[in-house]
C-alpha positions as CSV (number, residue, x, y, z in Angstrom):
1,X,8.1,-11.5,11.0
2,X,5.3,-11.5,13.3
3,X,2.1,-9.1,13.2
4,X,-0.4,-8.4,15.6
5,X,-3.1,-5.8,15.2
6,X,-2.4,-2.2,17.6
7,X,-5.3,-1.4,18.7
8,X,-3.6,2.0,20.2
9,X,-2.4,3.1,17.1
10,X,-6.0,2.2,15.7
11,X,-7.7,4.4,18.2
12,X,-5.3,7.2,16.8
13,X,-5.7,6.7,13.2
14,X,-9.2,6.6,13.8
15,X,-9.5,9.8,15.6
16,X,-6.9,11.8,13.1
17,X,-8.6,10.2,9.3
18,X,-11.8,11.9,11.0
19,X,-10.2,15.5,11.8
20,X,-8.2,15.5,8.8
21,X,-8.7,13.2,6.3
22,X,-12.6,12.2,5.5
23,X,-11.9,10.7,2.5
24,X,-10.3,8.0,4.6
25,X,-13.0,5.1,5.2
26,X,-11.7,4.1,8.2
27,X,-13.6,0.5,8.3
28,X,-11.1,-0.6,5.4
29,X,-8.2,0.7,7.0
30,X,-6.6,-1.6,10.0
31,X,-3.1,-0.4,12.0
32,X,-0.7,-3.5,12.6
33,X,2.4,-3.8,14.6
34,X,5.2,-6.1,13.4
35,X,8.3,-7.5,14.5
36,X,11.6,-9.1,13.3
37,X,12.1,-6.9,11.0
38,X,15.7,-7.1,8.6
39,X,14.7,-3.4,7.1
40,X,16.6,-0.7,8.0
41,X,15.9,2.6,8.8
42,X,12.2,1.9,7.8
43,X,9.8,2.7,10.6
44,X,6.4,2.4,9.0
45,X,4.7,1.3,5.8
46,X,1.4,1.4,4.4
47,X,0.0,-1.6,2.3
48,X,-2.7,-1.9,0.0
49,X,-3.9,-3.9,-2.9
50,X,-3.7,-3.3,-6.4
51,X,-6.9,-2.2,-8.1
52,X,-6.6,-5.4,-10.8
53,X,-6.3,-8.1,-7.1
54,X,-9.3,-6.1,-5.7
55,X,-11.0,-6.4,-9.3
56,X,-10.5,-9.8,-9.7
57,X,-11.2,-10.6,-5.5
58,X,-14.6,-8.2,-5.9
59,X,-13.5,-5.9,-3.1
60,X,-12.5,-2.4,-2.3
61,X,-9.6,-1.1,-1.3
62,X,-8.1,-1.9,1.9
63,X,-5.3,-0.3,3.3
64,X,-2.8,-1.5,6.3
65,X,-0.5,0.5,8.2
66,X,2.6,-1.3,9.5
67,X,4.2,-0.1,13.0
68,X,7.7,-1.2,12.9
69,X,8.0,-2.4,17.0
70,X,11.5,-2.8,17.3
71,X,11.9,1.4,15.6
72,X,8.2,3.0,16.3
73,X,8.2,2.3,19.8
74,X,10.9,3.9,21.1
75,X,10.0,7.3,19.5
76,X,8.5,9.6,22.0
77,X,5.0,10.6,21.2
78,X,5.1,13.3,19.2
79,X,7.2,12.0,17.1
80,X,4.5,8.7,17.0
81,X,1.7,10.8,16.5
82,X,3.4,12.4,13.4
83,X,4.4,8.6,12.0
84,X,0.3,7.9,12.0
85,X,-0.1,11.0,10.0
86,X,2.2,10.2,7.5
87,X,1.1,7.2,6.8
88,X,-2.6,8.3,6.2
89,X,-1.1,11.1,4.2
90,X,-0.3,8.3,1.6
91,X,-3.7,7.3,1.2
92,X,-5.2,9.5,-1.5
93,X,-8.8,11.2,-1.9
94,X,-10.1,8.3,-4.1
95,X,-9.3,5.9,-1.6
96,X,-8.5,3.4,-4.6
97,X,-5.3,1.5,-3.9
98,X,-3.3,4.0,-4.8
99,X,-0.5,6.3,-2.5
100,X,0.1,9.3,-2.3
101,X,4.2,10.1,-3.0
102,X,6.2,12.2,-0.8
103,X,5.9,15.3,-2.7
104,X,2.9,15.6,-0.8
105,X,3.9,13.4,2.6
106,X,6.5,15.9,3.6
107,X,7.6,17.2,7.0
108,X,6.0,20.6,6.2
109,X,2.8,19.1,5.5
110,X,2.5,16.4,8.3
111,X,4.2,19.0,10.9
112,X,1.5,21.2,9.7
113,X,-1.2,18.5,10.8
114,X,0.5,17.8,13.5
115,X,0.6,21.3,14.7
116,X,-3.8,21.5,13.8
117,X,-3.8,18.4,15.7
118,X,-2.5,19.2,18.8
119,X,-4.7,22.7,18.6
120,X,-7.8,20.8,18.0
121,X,-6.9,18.3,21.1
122,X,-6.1,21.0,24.0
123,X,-9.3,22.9,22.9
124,X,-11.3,19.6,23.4
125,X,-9.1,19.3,26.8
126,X,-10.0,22.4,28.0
127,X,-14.2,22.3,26.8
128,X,-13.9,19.6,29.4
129,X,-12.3,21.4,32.0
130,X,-14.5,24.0,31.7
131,X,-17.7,21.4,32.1
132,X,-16.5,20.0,35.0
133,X,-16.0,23.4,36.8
134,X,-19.3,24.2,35.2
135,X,-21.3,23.5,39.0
């Protein structure tokens, strides 16, 4: 397997775990793509460290979302934007180590962010719009 940070997919996280999910601290949470991988079906994964490791290292939690290359990228981008969301879904409000299961990280609840998330998005696209037509 090989990893390299995504930057893109950073930028993303970043700007969803602020309109949705402020419990998210997004300096301890870094977006990865890898590559090679033997998994099937699998397109993303989030990582963390157990609370007894981060005990015993003296740090907080960190978490890692994994971008499978070879599946993630050939999604289109809704479907991309909705794999981000899912991912931070698992992250839960104590921001601990823990994950959230996926009686919460469902299709109605991430289509429901999604859905917000777009909303939120064209507003900002038309504010600016409206300030460039301003004079």
């Amino acid at each position: 397997m090989k990893y390299e940070p995504a930057e893109d997919l950073q930028k993303i996280a970043d700007e969803i775990s602020r309109m949705f999910f402020p419990h998210v601290q997004i300096e301890h949470v870094k977006c990865y793509r890898s590559y090679g991988t033997a998994s099937r079906g699998t397109i993303a994964r989030c990582h963390t460290i157990g609370k007894l490791v981060q005990k015993a290292l003296g740090i907080k939690a960190i978490y890692v979302l994994e971008f499978l290359s070879e599946r993630f990228d050939k999604l289109d981008e809704e479907e991309k934007i909705k794999t981000v969301i899912h991912e931070l879904m698992h992250i839960p409000k104590s921001f601990g180590g823990g994950f959230k299961h996926h009686d919460f990280v469902c299709d109605k609840n991430i289509n429901k962010c999604y859905k917000e998330y777009i909303r939120v998005k064209e507003e900002k696209k038309e504010l600016k719009n409206e300030d460039k037509n301003w004079w």
